[in-house]
N, C-alpha and C positions, 0 to 999 in steps of 0.2 A: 504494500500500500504506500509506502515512503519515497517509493519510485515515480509513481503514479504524482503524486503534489510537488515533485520533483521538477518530473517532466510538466506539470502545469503551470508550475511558474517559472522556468524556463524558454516557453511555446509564450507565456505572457510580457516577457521581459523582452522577447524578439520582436514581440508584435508591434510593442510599444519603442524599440529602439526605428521599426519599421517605417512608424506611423510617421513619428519625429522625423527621420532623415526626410520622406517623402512629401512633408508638409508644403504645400505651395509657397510657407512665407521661410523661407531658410535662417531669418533671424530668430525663429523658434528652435532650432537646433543648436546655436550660437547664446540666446540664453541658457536654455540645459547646461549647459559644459560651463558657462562662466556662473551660474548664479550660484551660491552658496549660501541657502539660509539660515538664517538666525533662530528661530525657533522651527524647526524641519518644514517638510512637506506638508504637513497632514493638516497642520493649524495657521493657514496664510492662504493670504486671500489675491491670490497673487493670478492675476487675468492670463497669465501664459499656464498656467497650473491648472484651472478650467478649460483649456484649449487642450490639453491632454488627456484630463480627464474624458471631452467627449470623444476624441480619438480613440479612445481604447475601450469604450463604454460594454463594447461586446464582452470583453474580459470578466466584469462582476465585481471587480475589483469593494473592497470594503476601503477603511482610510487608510488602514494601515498598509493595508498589502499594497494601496497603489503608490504608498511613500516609500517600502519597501522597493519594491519594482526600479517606481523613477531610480531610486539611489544607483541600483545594479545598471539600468540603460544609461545614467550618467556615465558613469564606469567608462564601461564597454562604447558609448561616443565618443570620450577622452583615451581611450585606446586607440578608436578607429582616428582619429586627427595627426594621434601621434607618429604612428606608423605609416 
């Protein structure tokens, strides 16, 4: 079963790295990688943060899991710039 929530928030952290890259407006992608908040994700009211949220709405995401998530597709789009 551990595999399984595994693989689900893995297929949801792509989707969402997906969403992001393919966004019409590219400075969406550009804040991920730079913003760094202050009191996390889950508690800010931050208008690029709604813009994600309904990107990925398919997902089900609860608060935590999609602050979770974002944190991981930060990640991995700060990989993907560096490389």
């Amino acid at each position: 079963m551990d595999h399984y929530f595994e693989q689900m928030f893995e297929n949801a952290v792509k989707n969402m790295v997906d969403k992001i890259m393919n966004y019409n407006d590219k400075s969406l992608m550009k804040w991920v990688i730079d913003y760094e908040p202050t009191n996390g994700y889950m508690f800010n009211d931050s208008p690029q943060l709604t813009i994600i949220d309904n990107l990925v709405d398919e997902d089900g995401h609860s608060g935590a899991s999609f602050a979770i998530c974002l944190r991981r597709a930060r990640q991995e789009l700060i990989n993907m710039t560096i490389s």
